[in-house]
C-alpha positions as CSV (number, residue, x, y, z in Angstrom):
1,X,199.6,230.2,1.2
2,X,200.6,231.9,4.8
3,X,203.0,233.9,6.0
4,X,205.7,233.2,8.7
5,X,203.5,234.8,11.1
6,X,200.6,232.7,10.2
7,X,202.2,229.6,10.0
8,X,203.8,230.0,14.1
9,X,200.4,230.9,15.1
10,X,199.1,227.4,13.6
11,X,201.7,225.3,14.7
12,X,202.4,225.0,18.4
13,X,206.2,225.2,19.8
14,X,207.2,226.9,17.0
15,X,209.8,229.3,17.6
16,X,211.0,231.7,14.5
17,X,214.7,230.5,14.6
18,X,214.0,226.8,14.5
19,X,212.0,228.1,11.2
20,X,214.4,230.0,9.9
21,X,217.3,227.2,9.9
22,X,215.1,224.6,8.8
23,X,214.5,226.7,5.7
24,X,218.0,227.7,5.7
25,X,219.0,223.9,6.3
26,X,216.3,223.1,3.1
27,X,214.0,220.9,5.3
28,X,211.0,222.7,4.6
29,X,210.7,224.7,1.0
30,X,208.5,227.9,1.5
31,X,208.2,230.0,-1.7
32,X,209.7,233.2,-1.8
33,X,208.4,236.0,-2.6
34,X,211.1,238.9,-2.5
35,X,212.4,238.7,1.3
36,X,208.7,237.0,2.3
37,X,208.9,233.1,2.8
38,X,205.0,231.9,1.7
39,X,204.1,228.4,3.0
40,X,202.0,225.9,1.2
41,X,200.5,223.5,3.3
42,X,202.8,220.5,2.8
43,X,205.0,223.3,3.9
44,X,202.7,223.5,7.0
45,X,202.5,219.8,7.3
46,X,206.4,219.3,7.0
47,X,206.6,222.0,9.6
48,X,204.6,220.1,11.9
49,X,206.1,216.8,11.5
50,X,209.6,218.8,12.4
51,X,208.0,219.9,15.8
52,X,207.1,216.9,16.5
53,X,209.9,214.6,15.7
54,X,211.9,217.4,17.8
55,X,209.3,217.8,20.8
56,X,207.5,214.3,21.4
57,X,210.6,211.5,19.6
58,X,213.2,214.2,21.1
59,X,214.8,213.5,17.3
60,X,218.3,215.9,17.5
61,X,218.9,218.1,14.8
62,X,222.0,215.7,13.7
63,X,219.7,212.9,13.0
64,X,217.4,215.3,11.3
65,X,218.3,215.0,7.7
66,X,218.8,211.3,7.5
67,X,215.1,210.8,9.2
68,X,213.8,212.9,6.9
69,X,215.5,211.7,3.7
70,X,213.6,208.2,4.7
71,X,210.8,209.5,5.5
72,X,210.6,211.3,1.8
73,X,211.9,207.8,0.2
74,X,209.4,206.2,1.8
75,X,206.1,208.8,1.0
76,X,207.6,208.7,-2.6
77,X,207.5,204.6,-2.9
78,X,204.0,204.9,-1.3
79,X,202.9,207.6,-4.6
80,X,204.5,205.2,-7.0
81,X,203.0,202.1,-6.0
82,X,199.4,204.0,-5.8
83,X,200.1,205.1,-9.3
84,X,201.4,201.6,-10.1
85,X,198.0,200.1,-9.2
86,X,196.0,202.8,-10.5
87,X,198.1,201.2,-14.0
88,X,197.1,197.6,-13.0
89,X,193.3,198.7,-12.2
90,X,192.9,199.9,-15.9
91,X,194.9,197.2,-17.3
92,X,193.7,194.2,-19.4
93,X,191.9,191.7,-17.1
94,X,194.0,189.0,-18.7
95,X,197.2,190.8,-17.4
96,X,195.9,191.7,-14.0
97,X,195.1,187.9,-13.2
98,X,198.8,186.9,-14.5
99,X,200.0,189.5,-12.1
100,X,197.8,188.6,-9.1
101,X,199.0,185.0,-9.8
102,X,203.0,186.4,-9.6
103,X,202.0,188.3,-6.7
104,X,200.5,185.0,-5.2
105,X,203.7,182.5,-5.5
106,X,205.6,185.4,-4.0
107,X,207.6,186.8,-7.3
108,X,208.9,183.6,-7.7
109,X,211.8,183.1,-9.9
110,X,213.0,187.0,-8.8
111,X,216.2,188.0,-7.3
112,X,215.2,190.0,-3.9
């Protein structure tokens, strides 16, 4: 874990008030320690994603929270669908080929 300080130093156009609202604003979840904010690095990585939807895709802060809501929808469909096939990987070959042949005719049959 780093420290406020540590983590401007590592991430370019950081400024300490854009941090501090973003935490304030919930955006990024450092763990607090007393009045010391310690960041993780998915802390370090949100961080960075923040500058940069701010600096290079000029994102405003209003659109912010809904870019970043999809964004976490989206990263947490791409865990469960890794976890899903890790579940297919170790399941009965017999299941797996009926499942690669629904797969194949598209999920036919199945409301979309």
């Amino acid at each position: 874990m780093i420290t406020r300080a540590m983590l401007r130093e590592l991430v370019a156009g950081l400024e300490a008030a854009d941090l501090e609202r973003w935490v304030a604003e919930a955006w990024v979840r450092p763990e607090r320690r007393g009045a010391d904010l310690l960041f993780r690095e998915i802390d370090v990585a949100r961080v960075r994603l923040l500058v940069e939807l701010r600096d290079e895709l000029a994102l405003g802060e209003e659109a912010m929270p809904v870019v970043l809501s999809l964004l976490d929808q989206l990263y947490a469909a791409r865990r469960q669908m890794r976890l899903l096939c890790e579940a297919i990987g170790q399941a009965p070959e017999e299941l797996r080929r009926s499942l690669a042949a629904h797969l194949e005719r598209g999920g036919a049959g199945q409301d979309e």
